[in-house]
C-alpha positions as CSV (number, residue, x, y, z in Angstrom):
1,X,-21.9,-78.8,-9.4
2,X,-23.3,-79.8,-12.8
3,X,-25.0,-77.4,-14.4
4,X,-25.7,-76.0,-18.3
5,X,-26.2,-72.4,-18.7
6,X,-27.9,-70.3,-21.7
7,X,-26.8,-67.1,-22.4
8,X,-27.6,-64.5,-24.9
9,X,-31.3,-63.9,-24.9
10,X,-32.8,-60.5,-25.0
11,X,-35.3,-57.7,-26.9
12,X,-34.6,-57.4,-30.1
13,X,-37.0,-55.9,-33.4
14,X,-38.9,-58.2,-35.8
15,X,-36.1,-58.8,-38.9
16,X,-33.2,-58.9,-36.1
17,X,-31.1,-61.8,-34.9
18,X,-29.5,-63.0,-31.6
19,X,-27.0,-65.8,-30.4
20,X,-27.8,-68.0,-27.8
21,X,-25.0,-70.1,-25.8
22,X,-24.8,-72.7,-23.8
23,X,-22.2,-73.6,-21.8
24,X,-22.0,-76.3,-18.6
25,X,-20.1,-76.5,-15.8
26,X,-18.7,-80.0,-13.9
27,X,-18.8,-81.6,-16.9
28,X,-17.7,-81.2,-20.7
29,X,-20.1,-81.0,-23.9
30,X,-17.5,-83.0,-26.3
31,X,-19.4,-86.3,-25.9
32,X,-23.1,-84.3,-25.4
33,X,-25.7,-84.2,-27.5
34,X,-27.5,-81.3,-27.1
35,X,-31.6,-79.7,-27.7
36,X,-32.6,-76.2,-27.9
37,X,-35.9,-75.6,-27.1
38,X,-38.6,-73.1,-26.1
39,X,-41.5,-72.5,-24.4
40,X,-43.8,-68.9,-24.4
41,X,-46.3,-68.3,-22.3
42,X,-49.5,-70.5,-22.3
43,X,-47.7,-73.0,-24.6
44,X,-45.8,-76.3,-24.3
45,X,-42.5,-76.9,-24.8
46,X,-41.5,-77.0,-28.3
47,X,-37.9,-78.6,-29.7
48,X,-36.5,-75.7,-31.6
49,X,-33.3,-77.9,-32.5
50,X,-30.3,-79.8,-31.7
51,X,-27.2,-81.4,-32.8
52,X,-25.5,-84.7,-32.6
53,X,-22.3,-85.9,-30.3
54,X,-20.4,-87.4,-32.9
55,X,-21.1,-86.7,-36.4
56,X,-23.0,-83.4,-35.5
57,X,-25.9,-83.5,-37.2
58,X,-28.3,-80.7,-36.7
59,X,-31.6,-80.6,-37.1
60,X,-34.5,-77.7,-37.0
61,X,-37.8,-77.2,-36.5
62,X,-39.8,-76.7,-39.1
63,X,-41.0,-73.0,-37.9
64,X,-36.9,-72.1,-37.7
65,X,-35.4,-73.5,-41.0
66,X,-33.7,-71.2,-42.6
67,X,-33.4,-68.9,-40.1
68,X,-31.7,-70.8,-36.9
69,X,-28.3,-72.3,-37.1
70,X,-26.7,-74.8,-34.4
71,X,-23.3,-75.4,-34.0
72,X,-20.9,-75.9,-30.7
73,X,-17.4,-75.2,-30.6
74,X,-16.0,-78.1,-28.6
75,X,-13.0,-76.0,-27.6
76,X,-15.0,-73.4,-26.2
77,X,-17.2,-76.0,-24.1
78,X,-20.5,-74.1,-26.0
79,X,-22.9,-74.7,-28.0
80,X,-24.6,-71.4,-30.0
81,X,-27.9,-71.1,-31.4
82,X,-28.0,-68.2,-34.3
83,X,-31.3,-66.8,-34.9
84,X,-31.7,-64.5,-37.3
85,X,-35.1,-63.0,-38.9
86,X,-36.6,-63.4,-35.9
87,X,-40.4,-62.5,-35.7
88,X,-43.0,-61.9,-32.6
89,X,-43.7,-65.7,-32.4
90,X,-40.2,-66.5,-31.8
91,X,-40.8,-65.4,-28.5
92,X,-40.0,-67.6,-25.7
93,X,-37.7,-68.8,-23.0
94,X,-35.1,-70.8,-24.3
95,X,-33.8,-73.7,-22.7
96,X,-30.6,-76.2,-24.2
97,X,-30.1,-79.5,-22.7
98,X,-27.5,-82.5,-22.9
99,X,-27.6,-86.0,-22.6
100,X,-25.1,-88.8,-23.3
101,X,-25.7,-91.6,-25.6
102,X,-24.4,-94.7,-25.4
103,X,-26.2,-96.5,-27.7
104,X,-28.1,-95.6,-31.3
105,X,-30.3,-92.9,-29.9
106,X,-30.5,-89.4,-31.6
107,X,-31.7,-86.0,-30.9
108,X,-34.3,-86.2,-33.4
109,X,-35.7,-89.2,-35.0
110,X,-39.2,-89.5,-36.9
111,X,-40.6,-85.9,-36.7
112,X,-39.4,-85.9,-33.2
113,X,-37.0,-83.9,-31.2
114,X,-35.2,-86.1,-28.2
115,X,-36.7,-84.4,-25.0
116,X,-35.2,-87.1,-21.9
117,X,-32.1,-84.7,-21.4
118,X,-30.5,-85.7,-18.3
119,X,-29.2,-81.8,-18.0
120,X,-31.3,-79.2,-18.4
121,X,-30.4,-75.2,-18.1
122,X,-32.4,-72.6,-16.6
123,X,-33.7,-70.6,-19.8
124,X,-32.8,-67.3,-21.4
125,X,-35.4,-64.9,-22.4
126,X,-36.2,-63.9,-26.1
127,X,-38.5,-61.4,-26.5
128,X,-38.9,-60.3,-30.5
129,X,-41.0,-56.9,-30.6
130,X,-40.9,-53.5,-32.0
């Protein structure tokens, strides 16, 4: 079964930070780019950031730079997203995704974040609130 799953979302305080993960399973992420994003209630889907298969580049949102850092760990078949100063509108479910390229395609190109994953996973929860 191929699958991603996130990990690592919970309640935390405004100020406080939390790492996400995202692992898959019937498939490995080496060759994978791969999009965070979220979504709160009442609100579209928003590309939070990603990073690149082969020369990992990472890009943010503007709303996160600064504060969110992407990075996978091939060996460890995950990729983490770092948040730290969170605040209230940080709020969300938090989804990653993967997709292959074989061509020139990136996860973000002019102002836009990549959103035809192939593989999407389920979502963790982060709720920032005091």
């Amino acid at each position: 079964q191929v699958e991603l799953v996130e990990s690592g979302g919970g309640l935390v305080q405004p100020g406080g930070s939390l790492k996400l993960s995202c692992t898959s399973s019937g498939f490995t992420l080496d060759y994978f780019a791969i999009g965070w994003f979220r979504q709160a209630p009442g609100k579209e889907r928003e590309g939070v950031s990603c990073i690149g298969s082969s020369d990992e580049s990472t890009y943010y949102a503007d709303s996160v730079k600064g504060r969110f850092t992407i990075s996978r760990d091939d060996a460890k078949n995950t990729v983490y997203l770092l948040m730290n100063n969170l605040k209230p509108e940080d709020t969300a479910l938090y989804y990653c995704a993967a997709d292959f390229f074989t061509d020139t395609t990136t996860c973000y190109s002019g102002n836009d974040f990549y959103t035809a994953y192939d593989y999407w996973g389920q979502g963790t929860q982060v709720t920032v609130s005091s």
